[in-house]
C-alpha positions in Angstrom: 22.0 18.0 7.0 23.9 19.5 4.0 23.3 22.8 5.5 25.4 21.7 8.5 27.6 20.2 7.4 28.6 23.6 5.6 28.4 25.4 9.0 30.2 23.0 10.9 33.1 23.2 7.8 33.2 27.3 7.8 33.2 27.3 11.8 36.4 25.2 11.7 38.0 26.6 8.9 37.7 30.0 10.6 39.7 28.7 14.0 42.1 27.0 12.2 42.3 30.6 10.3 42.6 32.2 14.0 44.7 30.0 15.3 47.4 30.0 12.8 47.3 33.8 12.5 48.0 34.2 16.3 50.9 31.8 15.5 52.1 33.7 12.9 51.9 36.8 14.9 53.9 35.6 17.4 56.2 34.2 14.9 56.8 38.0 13.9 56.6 39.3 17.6 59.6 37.4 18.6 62.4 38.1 16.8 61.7 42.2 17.3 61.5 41.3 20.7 65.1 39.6 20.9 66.2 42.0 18.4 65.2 45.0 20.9 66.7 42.7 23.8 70.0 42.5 22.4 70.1 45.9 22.4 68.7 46.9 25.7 71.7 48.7 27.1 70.7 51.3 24.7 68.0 52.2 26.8 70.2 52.0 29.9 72.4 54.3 28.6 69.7 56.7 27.3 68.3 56.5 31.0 71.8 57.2 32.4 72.5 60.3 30.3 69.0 61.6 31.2 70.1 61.1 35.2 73.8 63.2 34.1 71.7 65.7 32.6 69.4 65.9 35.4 72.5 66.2 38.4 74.5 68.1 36.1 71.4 70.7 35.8 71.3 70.3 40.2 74.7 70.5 40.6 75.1 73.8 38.7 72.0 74.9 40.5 73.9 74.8 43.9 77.1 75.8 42.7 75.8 79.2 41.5 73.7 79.5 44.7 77.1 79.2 46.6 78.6 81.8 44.8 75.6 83.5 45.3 76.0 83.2 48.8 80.1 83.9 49.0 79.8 87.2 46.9 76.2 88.9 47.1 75.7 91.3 50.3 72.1 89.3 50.6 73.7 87.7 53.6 75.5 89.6 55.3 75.3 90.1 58.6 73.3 93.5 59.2 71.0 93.3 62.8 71.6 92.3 66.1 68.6 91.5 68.4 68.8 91.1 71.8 66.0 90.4 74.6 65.1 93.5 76.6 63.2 91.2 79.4 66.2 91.2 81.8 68.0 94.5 83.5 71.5 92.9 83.7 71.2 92.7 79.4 72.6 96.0 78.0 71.1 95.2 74.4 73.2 98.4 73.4 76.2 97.5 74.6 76.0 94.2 73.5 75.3 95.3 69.8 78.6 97.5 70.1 80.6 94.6 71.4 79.1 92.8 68.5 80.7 96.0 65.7 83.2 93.6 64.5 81.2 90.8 63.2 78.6 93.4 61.1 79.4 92.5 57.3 80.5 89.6 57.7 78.8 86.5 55.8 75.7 85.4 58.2 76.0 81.7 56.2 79.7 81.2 57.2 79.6 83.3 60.5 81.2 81.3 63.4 79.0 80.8 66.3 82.0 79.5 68.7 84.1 83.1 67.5 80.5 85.4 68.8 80.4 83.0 71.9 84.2 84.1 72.9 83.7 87.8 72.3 81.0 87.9 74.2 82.3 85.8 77.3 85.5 87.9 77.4 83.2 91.7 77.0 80.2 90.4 79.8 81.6 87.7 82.1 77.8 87.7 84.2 76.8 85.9 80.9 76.2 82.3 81.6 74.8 80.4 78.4 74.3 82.2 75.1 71.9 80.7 72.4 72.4 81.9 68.8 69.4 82.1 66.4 70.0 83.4 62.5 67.4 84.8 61.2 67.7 84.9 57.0 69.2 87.2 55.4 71.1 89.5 57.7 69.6 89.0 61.1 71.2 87.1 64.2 68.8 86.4 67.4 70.9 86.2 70.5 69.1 84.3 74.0 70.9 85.3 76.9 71.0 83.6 80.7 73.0 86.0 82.9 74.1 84.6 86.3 71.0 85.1 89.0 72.1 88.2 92.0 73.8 86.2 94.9 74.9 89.3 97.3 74.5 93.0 97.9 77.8 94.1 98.5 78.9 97.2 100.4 82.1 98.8 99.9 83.0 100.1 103.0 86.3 102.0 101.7 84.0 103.8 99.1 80.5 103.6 101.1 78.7 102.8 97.6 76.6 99.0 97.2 76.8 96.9 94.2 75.0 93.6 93.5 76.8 90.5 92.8 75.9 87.4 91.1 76.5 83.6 91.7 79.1 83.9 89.7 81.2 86.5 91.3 80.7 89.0 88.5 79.3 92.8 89.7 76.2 93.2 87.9 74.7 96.1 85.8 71.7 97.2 87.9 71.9 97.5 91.9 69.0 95.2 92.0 67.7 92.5 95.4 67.1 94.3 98.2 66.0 91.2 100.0 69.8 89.7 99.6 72.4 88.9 102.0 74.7 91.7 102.4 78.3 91.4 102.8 80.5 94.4 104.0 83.5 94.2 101.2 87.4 95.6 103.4 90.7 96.1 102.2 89.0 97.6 98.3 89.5 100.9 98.2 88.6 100.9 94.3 84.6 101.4 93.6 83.1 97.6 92.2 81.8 98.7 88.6 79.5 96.9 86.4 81.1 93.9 84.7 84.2 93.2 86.9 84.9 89.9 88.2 85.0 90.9 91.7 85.5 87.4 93.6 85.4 83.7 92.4 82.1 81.5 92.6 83.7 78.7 94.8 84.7 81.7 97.4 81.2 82.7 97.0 79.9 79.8 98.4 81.9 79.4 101.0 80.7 82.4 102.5 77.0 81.2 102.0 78.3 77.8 103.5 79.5 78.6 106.7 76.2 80.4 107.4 74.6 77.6 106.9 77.0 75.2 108.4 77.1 77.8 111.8 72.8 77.4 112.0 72.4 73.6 111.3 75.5 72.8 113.1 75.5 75.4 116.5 72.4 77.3 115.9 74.1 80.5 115.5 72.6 83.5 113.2 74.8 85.5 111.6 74.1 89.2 111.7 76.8 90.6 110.0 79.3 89.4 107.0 82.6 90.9 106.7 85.3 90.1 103.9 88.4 91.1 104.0 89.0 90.8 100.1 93.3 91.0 100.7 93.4 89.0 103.4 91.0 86.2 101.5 89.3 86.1 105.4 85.1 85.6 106.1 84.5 87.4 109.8 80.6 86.6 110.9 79.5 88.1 113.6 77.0 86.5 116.0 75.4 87.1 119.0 77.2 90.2 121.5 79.4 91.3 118.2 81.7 88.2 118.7 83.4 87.9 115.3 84.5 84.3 114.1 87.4 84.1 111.6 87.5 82.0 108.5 90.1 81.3 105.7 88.6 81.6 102.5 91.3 79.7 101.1 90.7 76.7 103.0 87.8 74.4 103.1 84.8 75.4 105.7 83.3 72.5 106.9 86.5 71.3 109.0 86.6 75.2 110.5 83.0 75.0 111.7 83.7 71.2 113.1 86.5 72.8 115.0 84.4 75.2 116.6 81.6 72.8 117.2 84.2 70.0 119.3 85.4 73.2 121.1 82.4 74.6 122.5 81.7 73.1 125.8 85.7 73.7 126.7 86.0 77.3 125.4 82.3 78.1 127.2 80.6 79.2 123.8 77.2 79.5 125.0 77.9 81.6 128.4 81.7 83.0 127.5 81.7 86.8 125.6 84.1 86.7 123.0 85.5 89.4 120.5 86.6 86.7 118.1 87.0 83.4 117.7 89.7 82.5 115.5 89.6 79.1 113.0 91.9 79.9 110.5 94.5 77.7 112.1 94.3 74.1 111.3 93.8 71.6 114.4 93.6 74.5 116.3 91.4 77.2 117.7 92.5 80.8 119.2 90.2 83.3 121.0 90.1 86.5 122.6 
């Protein structure tokens, strides 16, 4: 019993013991911990200076990569590469159109200034994609307006093809096209030059196809009379029908079609029929 009675005494001395040195402990943990508190925008400052340091270090980083850029040769502008997949692309003369921009910065080179040089050198050119290839390298991606007539000069006897935009194009390509007998142009067509508008372009092509849905007429020969802005289509026994290019086609064509059954179209021979007139119609 006396034994424990001494264990039962030592047991509880010892968590008393415990207990009050945990108390005492966080008797002394406490005031470092309001102490370090207090000053707790220390560390926020420390952190903040370590952030300066750290854009300060990133900031001169890019600034001597910019003057890296604005004063080094590294990027300057040194190839030119253009597709070879298309026969209307002179990748030769394109480069020499391109002479002015060699040198120049390829980080600071205006895409909208290459765009308008080339435009104004190769009007066939309809979209031009730019690529730059780092260091000195700029990729060019070039759509050229597709062949829309074969043209023959009959002043000069020579053919040229022409595309949808009006514009004659570099390689007398599209033997299967429509061909159109070019008057009044004594001058040969040479690669490059805008010979006739898009919209008059398509008016020809319109009143073909307005003259086969609407009367059932073929054409078998165009005619332009470049001067004159006039379309002459032959038909059927050589009779020619006159159109002004500068006015719309559609009303023309109507014309003809309410005219037919009182000018005999079908059984009458006729050397031409002339439209050009509005609200009225003249033949021979």
């Amino acid at each position: 019993m006396q034994r424990r009675r001494t264990s039962r005494r030592k047991r509880d001395f010892l968590l008393t013991s415990n207990e009050n040195a945990r108390r005492a402990k966080h008797r002394v943990r406490n005031p470092y911990l309001h102490a370090f508190l207090r000053f707790f925008w220390v560390r926020k400052l420390l952190a903040l200076f370590r952030r300066s340091v750290l854009l300060s270090v990133a900031l001169g980083l890019m600034a001597l990569f910019v003057l890296f850029a604005i004063f080094s040769p590294y990027f300057d502008l040194e190839k030119i590469e253009v597709p070879r997949d298309n026969p209307n692309i002179s990748p030769t003369a394109v480069q020499a159109a391109m002479e002015e921009f060699y040198g120049h910065n390829l980080l600071f080179l205006s895409h909208a200034d290459v765009r308008i040089k080339l435009y104004e050198e190769f009007p066939e050119f309809r979209a031009i994609e730019i690529h730059e290839n780092w260091p000195s390298t700029l990729e060019l991606e070039i759509d050229v307006s597709p062949p829309f007539f074969t043209l023959f000069n009959q002043e000069t006897a020579n053919f040229s093809v022409v595309s949808e935009d009006g514009v004659i194009l570099a390689e007398n390509l599209g033997q299967d096209l429509p061909v159109v007998k070019i008057l009044q142009h004594p001058a040969p067509l040479r690669s490059g030059q805008q010979f006739a508008s898009a919209q008059m372009l398509k008016k020809i092509q319109l009143a073909e196809q307005l003259l086969l849905s609407e009367l059932g007429m073929r054409v078998q020969e165009r005619q332009l009379l470049l001067r004159a802005k006039e379309l002459h289509l032959i038909i059927r026994q050589d009779t020619a029908l006159w159109f002004d290019l500068a006015l719309p086609i559609a009303p023309q064509v109507q014309k003809l079609l309410l005219a037919a059954d009182e000018i005999k179209l079908s059984s009458e021979n006729f050397e031409y029929i002339d439209l050009r007139i509005p609200q009225q119609i003249f033949w021979k």
